[in-house]
N, C-alpha and C positions, 0 to 999 in steps of 0.2 A: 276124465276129471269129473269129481263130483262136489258139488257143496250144496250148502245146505241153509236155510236162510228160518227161523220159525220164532215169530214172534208173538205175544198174547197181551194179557192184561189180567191180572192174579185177581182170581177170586176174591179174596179178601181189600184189595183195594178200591173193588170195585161197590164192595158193601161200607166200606168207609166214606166214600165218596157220594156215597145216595144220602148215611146216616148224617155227614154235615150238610149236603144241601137241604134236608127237610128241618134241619135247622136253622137255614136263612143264612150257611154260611159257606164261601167258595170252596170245595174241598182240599183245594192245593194252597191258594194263597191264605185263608181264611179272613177276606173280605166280608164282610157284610155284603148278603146281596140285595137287589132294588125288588119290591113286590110289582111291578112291573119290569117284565123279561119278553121284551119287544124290541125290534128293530127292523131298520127299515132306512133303505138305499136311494141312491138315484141311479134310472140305469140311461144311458143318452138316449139309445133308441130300441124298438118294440124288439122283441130277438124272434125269428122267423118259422123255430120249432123248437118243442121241448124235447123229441125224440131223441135221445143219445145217439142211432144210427144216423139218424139227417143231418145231427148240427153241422157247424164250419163255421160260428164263429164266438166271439169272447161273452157278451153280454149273455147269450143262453147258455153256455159254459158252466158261469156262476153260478145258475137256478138248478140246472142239472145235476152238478156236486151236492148240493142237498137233496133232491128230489129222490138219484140214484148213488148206488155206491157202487165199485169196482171193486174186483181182486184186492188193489192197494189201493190205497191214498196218501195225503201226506200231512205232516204234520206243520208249526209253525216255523220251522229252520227249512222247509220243502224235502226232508226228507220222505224216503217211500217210509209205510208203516200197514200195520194189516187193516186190509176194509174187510170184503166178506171171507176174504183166505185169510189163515191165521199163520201162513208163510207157504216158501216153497223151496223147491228142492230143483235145483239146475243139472243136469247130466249130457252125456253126449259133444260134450264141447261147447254147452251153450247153445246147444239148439233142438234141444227137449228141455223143458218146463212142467214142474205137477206142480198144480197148487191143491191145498189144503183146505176146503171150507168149510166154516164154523157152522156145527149143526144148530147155533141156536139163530142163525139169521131167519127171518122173512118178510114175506111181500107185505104190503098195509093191508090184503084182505087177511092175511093169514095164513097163506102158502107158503112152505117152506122154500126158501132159495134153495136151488141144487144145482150142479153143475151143467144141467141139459139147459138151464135158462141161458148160461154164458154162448153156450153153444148154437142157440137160436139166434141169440142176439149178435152174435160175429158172424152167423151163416148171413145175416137181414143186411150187415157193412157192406158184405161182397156179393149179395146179389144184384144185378143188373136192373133187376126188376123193380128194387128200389132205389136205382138212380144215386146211391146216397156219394155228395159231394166229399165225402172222406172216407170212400174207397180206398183209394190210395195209402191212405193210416196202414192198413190193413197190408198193403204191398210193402209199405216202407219197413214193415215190423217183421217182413220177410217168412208169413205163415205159410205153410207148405200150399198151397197149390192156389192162394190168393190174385194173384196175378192173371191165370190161367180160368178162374170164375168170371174175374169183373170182365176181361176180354169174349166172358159168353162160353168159353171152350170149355168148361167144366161145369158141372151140376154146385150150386153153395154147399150141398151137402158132404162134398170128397174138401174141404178146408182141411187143414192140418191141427183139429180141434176135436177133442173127444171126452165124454165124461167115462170115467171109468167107473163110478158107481154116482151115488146122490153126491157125494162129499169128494170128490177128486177129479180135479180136470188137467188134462195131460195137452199139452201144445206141442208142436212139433213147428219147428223152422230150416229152411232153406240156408241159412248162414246161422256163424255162434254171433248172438246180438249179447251182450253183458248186461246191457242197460233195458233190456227188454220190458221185465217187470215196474222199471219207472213209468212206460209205457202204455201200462195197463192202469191207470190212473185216471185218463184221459176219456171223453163220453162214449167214443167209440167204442168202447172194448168193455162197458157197462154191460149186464142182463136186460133180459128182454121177457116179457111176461107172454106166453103166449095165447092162452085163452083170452085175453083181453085184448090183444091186437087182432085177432081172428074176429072174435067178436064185433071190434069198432071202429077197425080197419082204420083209416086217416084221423075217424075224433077218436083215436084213445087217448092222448093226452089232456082233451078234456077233463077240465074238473069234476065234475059228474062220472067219469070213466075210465081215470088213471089209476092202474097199480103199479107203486112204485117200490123202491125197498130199500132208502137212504134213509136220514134221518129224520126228513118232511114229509110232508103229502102238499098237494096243492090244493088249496081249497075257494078261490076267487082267481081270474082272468079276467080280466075288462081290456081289450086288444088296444093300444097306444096309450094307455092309462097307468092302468098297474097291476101287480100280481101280488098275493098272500101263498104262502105254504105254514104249514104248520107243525106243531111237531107232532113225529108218527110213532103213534103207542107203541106198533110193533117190530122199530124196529131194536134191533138186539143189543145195543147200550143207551136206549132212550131214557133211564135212570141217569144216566150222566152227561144227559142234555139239557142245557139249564134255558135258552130262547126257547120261547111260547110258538113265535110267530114272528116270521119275517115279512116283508113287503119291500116289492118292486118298484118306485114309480119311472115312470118314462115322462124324463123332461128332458126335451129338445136342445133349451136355449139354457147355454150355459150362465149366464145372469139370473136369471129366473130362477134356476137349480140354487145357485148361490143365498138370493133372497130367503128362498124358503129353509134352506139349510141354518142360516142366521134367526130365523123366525119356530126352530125348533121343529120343523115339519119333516126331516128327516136326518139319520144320524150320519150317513158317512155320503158323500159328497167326493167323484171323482170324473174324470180330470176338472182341473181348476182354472178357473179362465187365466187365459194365455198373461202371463208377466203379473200374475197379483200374486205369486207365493209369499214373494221377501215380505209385502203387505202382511197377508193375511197372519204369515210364522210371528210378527213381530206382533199383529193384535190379537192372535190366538196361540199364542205359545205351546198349551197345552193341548190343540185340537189341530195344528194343523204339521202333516209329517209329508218327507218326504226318500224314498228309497229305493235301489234298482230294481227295474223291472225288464224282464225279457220278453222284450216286442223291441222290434226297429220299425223306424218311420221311412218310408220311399215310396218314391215313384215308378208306375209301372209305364212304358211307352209303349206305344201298340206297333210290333212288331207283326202281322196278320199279313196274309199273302196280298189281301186287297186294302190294307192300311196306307197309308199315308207315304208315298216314295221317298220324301225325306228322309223320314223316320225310320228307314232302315238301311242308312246309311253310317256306322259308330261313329264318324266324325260330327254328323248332325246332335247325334244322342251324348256325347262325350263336350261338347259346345254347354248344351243343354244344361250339364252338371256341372260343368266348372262354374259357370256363369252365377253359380246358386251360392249365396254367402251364407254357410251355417253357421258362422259366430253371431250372427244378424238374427236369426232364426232362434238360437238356443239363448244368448243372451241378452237380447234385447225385445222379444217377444214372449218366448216362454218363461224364460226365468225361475226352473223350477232343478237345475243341474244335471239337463240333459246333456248327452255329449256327440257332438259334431260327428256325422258319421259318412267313413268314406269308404267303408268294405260294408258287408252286408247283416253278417253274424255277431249279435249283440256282445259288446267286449267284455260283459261278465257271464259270459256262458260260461261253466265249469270246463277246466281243461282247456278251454280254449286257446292260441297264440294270436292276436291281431297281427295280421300279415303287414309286413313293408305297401303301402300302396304310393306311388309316386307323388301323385298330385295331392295329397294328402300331409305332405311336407312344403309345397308351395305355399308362396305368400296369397291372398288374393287378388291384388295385380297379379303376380304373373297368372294365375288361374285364369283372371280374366282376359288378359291377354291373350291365352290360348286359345281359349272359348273363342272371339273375334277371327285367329288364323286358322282353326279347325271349319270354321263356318264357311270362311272365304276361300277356305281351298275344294270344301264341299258344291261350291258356286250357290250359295244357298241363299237368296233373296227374299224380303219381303214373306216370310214362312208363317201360315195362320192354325195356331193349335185351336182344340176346342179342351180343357183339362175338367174334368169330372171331381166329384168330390159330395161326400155324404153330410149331411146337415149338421153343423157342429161352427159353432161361432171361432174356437181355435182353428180347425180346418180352413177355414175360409179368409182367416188371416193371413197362415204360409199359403194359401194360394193367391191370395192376393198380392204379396209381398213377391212370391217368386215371379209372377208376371210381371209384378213392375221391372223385376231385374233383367226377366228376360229382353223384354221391352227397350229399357234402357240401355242395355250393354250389345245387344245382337238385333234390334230393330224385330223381334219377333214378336207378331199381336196373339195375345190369349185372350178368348172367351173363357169364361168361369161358367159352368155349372153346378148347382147342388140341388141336391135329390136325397128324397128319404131313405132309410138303410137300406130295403125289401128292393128297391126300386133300382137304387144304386149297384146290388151285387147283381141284377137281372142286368141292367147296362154293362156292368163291367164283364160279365160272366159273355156278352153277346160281339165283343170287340166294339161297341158303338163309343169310341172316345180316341184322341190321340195319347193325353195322357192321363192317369187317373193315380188321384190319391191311395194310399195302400198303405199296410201294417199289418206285419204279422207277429203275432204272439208263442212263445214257445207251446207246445205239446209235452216236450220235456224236457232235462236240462243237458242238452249236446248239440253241437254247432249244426249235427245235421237235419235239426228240426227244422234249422231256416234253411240251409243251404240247399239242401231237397227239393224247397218248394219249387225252383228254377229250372229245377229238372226238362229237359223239352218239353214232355209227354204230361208233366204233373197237373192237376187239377185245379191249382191256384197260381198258373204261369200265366196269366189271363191276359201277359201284354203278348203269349208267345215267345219269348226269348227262345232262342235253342241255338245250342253250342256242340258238337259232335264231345270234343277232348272234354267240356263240363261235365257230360253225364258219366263219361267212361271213368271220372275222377269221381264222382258220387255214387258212382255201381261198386270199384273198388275201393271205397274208403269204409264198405259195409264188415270187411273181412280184415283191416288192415288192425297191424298191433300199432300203427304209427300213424293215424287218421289224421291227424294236425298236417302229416306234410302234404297232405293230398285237398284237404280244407284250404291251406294257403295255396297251392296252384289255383285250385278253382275262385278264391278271392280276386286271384291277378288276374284270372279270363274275364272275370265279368267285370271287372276293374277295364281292361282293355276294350272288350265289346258295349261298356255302360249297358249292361240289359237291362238291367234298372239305373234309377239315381236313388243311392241312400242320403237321406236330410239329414236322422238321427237315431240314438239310440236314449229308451225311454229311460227316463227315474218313473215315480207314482208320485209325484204332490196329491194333495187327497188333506180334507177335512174330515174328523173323525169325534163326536162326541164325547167328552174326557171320561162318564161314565159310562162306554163300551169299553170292557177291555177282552183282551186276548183275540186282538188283530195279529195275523201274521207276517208281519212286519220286513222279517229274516227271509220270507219266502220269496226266490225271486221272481219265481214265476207268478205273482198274485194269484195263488191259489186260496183263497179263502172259504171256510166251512160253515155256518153259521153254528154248528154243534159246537164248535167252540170258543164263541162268542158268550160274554154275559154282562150283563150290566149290574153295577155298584152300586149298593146304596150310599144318599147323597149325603 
């Protein structure tokens, strides 16, 4: 089977589109636009790297998609669309890939992207050498010999990655993946500049000494402060990038955030303090939205050979979750239309089915009831967690809240912890916790972006879970034409084993400046570009 996927952007629209913006006017809507075309974020905490091969989580995510571009990207509905490939061509069953790049891309010095850059920068994922915690991306996406590098057996250079000239790169995979190229989206599977990593080794994301080749450059880092990117002359639709300059700030204390958001210091403001949405929707009509997002919210319990004997007992961990009122949690705390979650995988994944889970059709009495007889059959007295959690005034409410329940309903004492982001994934990544807050956010839009992560072996299993029949259900659901029935068994195991507790699954409340428009609203994944953001004038 062959198909064929090639997408562009016609010449001629593209010169209509420069000829109304130098008229002061939006090319599609024809808005009036603002003589300042600035914006500027709140991000909660400092994000750890800019390097597309290092990341692993959401806040440097965001910087990244501007800073770099991929193969694809997406557009406001979260569709894939062409980034630096102008399409590609699927063969082999799905498990060969040629993309197509656009000879007029380049880096912000002026190097042409080619396709040896994609190939440096995926050999850099799966090198061991660089430790990079989203190796795994790279396993999951099932690249020919990926697996067999991060484990050290292989040279990065034998990957199943090859440019066939400047302009054509050929991927070969181990399974047919359909959704592969949504995949390729994502910061991992970004180019990599090599003379400037050679050159400055750990500072190349320096400001002073980043080549990047999206639609910004970075031009300011102040580390827990804030960050500037700006726009990059060079790259190849910066004609029809109407933002100047964006900024980061890193504000901790979600009030604080709020204050200044109100005080016009910054336009878009997210998450919003826990239970003020219905507030704010009603004094800010026009500025304050709310829509699904793919991340679920849970708890990881440390499962580790020398953790806690309790805790890896499922009736203790199964206690644990029943005990937890998410109606308490979603509607009387957050307030923002999140939904109670008792499987794991977000219930507006595409395609997805939410599995039957039992206790998920219980009342809260009987949940908590259970919770009480699960515990007492465990002989489990007097049980002292210590539960972790990243600096964020919502966080520290459901962790406060859950303790009290615990507390009250199972006589279980929690200590609370919270710690800075940098600090927290070093704690959580070392097993030093019994239980610790967690979230993950989709990678792309299919059930197994989460369900993956559980994997035994996976890199962000950091409580340890491991199920034999889970994995064997997430090895074959790579191949399956019927992945949903293999999704819902592994929903009921970790339902039975509680490897985690899920609390919920996100909406985005979120303040947003009424003259920013072309937020992507539709996307569920919050994939936001700032190239295609603009401000109106007033």
């Amino acid at each position: 089977m062959n198909t064929k996927a090639t997408m562009y952007l016609s010449a001629a629209a593209m010169v209509l589109a420069t000829s109304a913006m130098a008229e002061g006017t939006h090319p599609v809507t024809g808005e009036a636009l603002s003589d300042n075309q600035t914006f500027s974020y709140r991000l909660l905490d400092q994000f750890p790297t800019l390097d597309p091969q290092l990341n692993e989580e959401t806040e440097g995510h965001h910087a990244i998609r501007d800073l770099f571009e991929g193969l694809m990207i997406q557009d406001g509905e979260g569709n894939v669309i062409p980034g630096v490939a102008t399409g590609y061509e699927a063969s082999n069953n799905n498990q060969t890939y040629t993309f197509t790049l656009r000879p007029e891309a380049k880096w912000s010095n002026g190097d042409p992207v080619v396709a040896a850059d994609f190939v440096y920068g995926w050999q850099r994922a799966v090198d061991p050498a660089n430790a990079s915690p989203y190796a795994w991306y790279m396993e999951l996406a099932s690249i020919v010999n990926a697996s067999e590098i991060v484990a050290g057996e292989m040279d990065p250079t034998e990957l199943g990655v090859k440019a066939i000239d400047d302009h054509t790169l050929e991927v070969n995979l181990t399974k047919p993946l359909p959704y592969f190229p949504a995949m390729t989206t994502y910061a991992t599977m970004m180019p990599a500049h090599r003379a400037t990593i050679e050159a400055h080794g750990a500072k190349w994301t320096d400001p002073a000494n980043i080549v990047s080749n999206g639609a910004y450059v970075l031009t300011e880092m102040v580390l827990n402060e804030y960050h500037s990117r700006e726009k990059n002359p060079m790259y190849w639709d910066a004609d029809n990038v109407i933002i100047e300059k964006t900024t980061g700030y890193v504000i901790n204390d979600v009030n604080q955030a709020l204050t200044r958001y109100k005080a016009g210091e910054i336009d878009a403001f997210y998450p919003l303090p826990a239970g003020q949405y219905p507030t704010l929707l009603e004094q800010m009509p026009d500025q304050a939205h709310a829509a699904p997002r793919l991340c679920n919210y849970y708890y990881q319990i440390n499962q580790w050979p020398d953790g806690k004997e309790e805790l890896k007992d499922p009736r203790v961990r199964k206690a644990l979750s029943y005990a937890i009122d998410r109606n308490v949690i979603v509607d009387q705390v957050l307030k923002g239309g999140q939904w109670p979650a008792y499987n794991f995988a977000h219930l507006k994944t595409a395609g997805f089915e939410v599995p039957e889970i039992d206790y998920a059709s219980w009342s809260q009495a009987e949940r908590d009831a259970k919770a009480k007889e699960l515990l007492a059959e465990a002989g489990v007295e007097n049980l002292e967690l210590k539960l972790i959690y990243n600096t964020d005034e919502n966080h520290k409410q459901i962790a406060t809240i859950m303790s009290q329940m615990w507390k009250q309903k199972l006589g279980v004492n929690v200590t609370l912890e919270n710690m800075e982001w940098k600090t927290y994934l070093g704690v959580r990544k070392s097993g030093d916790f019994d239980v610790s807050r967690s979230a993950w956010c989709a990678d792309y839009n299919e059930a197994s972006t989460f369900l993956s992560i559980l994997v035994s072996e996976e890199e962000h299993n950091d409580g340890k879970y491991s199920n034999a029949r889970y994995d064997e259900l997430m090895e074959a659901s790579t191949t399956s034409e019927s992945p949903n029935e293999m999704y819902t068994e592994a929903e009921q195991i970790l339902a039975e084993d509680m490897g985690v507790i899920p609390i919920y699954h996100y909406t985005q409340p979120m303040l947003l400046s009424a003259d920013i428009k072309g937020w992507p609203f539709n996307n569920a994944e919050f994939n936001w570009y700032s190239k295609d953001l603009y401000r109106a004038a007033e």
